[in-house]
N, C-alpha and C positions, 0 to 999 in steps of 0.2 A: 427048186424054188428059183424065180426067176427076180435075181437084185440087180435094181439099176447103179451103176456107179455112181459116186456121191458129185458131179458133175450133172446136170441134165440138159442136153440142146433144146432150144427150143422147136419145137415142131412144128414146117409150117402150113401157114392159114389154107381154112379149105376153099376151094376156087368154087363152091357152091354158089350159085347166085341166087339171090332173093331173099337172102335173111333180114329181117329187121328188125329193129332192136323193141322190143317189148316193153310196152306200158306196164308200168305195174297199179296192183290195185287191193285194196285191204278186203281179205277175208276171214272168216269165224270157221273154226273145226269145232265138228262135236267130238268132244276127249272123252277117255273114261271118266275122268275128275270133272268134266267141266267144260265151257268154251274154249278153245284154246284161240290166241291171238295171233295171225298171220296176215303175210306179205306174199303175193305172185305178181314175180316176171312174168309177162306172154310171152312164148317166144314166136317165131316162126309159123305161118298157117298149116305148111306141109312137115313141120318137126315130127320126126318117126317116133321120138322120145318126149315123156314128161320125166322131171326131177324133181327129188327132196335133198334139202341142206339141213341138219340140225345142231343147232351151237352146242358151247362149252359149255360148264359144270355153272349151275347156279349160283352156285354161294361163291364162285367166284368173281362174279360181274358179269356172266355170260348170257348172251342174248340174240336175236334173230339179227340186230344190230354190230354182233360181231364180227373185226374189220377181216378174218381170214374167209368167216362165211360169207361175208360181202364178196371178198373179190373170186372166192372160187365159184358162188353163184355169176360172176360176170363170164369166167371161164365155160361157162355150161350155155351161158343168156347172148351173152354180145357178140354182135356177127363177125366182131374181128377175130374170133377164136375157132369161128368156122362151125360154130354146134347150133345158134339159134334156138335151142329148146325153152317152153316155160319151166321155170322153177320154184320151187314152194318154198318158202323160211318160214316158219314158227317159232312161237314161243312156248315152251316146255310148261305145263302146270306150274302154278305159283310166280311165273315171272310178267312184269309188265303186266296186262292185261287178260292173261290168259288164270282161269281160277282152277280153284284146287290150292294143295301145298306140297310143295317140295319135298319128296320120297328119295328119290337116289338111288332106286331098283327100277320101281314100274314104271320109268319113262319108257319103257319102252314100249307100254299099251299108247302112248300120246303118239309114237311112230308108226303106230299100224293105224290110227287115226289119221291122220296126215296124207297115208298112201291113200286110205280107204279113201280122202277127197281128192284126189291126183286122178286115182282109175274113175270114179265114177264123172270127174270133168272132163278129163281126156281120150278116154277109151283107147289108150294105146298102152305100150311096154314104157316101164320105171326102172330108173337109176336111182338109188339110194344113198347118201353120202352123210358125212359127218365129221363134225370135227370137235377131237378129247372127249369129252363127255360124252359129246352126239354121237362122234362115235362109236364106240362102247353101244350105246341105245341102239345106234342102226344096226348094228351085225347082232345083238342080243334080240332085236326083233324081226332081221331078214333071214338067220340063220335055223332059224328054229323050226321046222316045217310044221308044227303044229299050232303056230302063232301065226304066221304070214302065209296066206294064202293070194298074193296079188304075184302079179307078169313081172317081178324085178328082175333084170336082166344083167345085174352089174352093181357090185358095190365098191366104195369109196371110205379109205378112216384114212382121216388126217388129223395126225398126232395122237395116234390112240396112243392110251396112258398103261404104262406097265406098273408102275408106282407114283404113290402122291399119298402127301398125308401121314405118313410110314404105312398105307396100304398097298398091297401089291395086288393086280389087277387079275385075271384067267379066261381063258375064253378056249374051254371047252368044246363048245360046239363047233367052232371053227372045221376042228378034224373032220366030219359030214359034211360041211358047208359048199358045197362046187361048182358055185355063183363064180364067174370071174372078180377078183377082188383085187385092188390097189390098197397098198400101204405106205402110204406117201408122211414123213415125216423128216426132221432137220435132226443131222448126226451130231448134232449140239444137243439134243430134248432134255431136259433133265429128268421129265416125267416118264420118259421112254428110253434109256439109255441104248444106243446101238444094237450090243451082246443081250438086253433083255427083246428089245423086240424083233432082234431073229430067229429068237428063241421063239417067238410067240407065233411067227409067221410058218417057223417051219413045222409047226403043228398043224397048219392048216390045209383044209383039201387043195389039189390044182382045180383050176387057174388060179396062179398069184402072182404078182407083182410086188417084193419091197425096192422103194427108190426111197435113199437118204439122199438130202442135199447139202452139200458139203456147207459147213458154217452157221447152218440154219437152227434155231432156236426152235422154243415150242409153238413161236407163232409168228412163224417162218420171217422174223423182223430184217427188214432189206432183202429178203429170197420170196417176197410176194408175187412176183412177174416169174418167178422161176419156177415156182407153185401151181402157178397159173397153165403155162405152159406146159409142166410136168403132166398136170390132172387132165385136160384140155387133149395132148398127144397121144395119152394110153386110152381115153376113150375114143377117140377115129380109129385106132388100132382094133380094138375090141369090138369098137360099134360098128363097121364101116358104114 
């Protein structure tokens, strides 16, 4: 397993030329439940990749609006990170504007919805990302080869949750899974304690990546730009 030390340099910007920074603009997913509500980045016209971000846990306040899926979507969008890719935020059934009601299993049908609009706009390869909840939903719906049939090439849990609620979380499928994978989370989580999620990570197939960042919270409060950096470096690496 490959852990990053709870330190991460920043990594620097790609000397790509011609990224610009993406208009975004409101679109409509057909979900299983229903419409779901969403936001695209453009990124770049020659971007090799398109992305999905998907927020935290509903009944918490979590939403396409959330400020960790904001800046990591800028980490994948804005040219100063050197990726320029478009990226996709929705809203999970039942929040904001997207219908349906809140389950806390099947989001992960709303995630192979969401890809399914990504490949058929972009006709290229997908990065899949998530953060707590999302997730949980993204690796529940990238991992499973008989649910995801799209080109995801890479996935992303930031702050996946090992406990909350007094539940405790499992990811099974993980051990098949051999998607390059990041596990990017702050050795503060209280939803993810250190010792539970390397436990969790060393269940999982190669390629992996765990990076704690020293100090950082479940949402990564003051280690945003470090976050940033972190997520933004392992994918030049993985992507080149």
């Amino acid at each position: 397993m490959n852990v990053a030390s709870a330190s991460v340099q920043p990594h620097p910007t790609s000397q790509r030329q011609g990224l610009a920074a993406g208009h975004m603009r409101t679109v409509h997913l057909h979900g299983p439940a229903g419409r779901l509500e969403a936001l695209l980045n453009e990124g770049a016209p020659d971007a090799p990749f398109a992305a999905l971000l998907c927020h935290p846990h509903p009944l918490g306040g979590g939403n396409l609006h959330n400020k960790v899926v904001y800046r990591a979507m800028k980490a994948m969008n804005a040219p100063e990170f050197g990726l320029g890719w478009p990226v996709l935020r929705f809203n999970f059934r039942g929040v904001g504007r997207s219908q349906g009601a809140h389950d806390g299993q099947a989001e992960w049908a709303d995630v192979l919805a969401a890809l399914d609009w990504l490949e058929d706009e972009y006709k290229r390869p997908l990065i899949a990302a998530g953060f707590s909840f999302g997730a949980a939903m993204t690796l529940a719906a990238c991992c499973t080869p008989q649910r995801c049939r799209h080109d995801v090439r890479a996935l992303v849990a930031l702050g996946l949750p090992a406990q909350a609620d007094g539940r405790s979380y499992h990811y099974p499928f993980l051990s098949a899974c051999t998607l390059p994978k990041l596990f990017l989370s702050g050795d503060r989580d209280p939803f993810a304690p250190a010792h539970e999620l390397e436990h969790i990570v060393a269940t999982a197939a190669n390629p992996k990546r765990l990076a704690l960042l020293s100090g950082a919270d479940h949402f990564f409060t003051g280690q945003l730009e470090t976050m940033q950096q972190a997520l933004s470096g392992w994918l030049k690496e993985q992507l080149p």
